[in-house]
C-alpha positions as CSV (number, residue, x, y, z in Angstrom):
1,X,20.3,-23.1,4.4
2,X,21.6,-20.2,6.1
3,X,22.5,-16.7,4.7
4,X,26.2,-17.4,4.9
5,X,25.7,-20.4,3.4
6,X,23.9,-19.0,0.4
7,X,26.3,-16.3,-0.1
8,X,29.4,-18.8,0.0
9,X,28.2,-20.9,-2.9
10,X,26.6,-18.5,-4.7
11,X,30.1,-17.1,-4.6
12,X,32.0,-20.0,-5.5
13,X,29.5,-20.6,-8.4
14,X,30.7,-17.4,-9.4
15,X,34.7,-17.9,-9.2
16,X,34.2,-20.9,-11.0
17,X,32.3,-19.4,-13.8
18,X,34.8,-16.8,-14.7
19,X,37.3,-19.5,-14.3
20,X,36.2,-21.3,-17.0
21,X,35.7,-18.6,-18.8
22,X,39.0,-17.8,-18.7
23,X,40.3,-21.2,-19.5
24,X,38.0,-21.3,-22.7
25,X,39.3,-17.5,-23.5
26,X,43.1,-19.3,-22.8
27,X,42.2,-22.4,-24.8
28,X,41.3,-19.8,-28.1
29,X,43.6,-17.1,-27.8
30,X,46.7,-20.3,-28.2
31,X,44.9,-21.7,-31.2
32,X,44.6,-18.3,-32.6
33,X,48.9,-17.7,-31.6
34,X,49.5,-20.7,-32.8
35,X,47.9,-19.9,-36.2
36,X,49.6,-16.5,-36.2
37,X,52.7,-18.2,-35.4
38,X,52.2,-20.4,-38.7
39,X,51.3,-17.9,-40.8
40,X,54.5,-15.7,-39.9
41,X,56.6,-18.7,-40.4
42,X,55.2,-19.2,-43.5
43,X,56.0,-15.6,-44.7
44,X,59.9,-15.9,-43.0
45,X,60.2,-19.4,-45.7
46,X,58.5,-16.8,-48.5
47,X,61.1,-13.8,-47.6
48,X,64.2,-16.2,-47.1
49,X,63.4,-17.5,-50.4
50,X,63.5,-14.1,-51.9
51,X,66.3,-13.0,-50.2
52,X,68.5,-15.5,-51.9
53,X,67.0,-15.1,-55.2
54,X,67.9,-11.2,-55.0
55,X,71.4,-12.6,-53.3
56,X,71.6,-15.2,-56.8
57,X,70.7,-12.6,-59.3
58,X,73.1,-9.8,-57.6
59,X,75.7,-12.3,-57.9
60,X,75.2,-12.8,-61.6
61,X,75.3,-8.9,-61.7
62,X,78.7,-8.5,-60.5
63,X,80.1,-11.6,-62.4
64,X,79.2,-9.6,-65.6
């Protein structure tokens, strides 16, 4: 195998290992985002509950 040769596929061996490093790096980074994104909706369903509670109770307030 010639020199060139060598260098080319030790090169691609190369690009194709920080390829797939980045797709693994992709692949977590969404499942972590998507858990995020779960968690913050969970806390908007917790603060839009709230809201109206204050919103119910400050409604009582003013009819008294």
């Amino acid at each position: 195998m010639s020199t060139t040769t060598s260098t080319i596929t030790i090169i691609a061996a190369n690009i194709a290992v920080v390829f797939g490093a980045l797709g693994i790096q992709t692949f977590w980074i969404n499942k972590r985002l998507e858990l995020i994104e779960r968690r913050l909706d969970h806390i908007e369903g917790y603060m839009m509950n709230f809201a109206e509670r204050i919103s119910r109770l400050e409604g009582h307030r003013h009819d008294h």
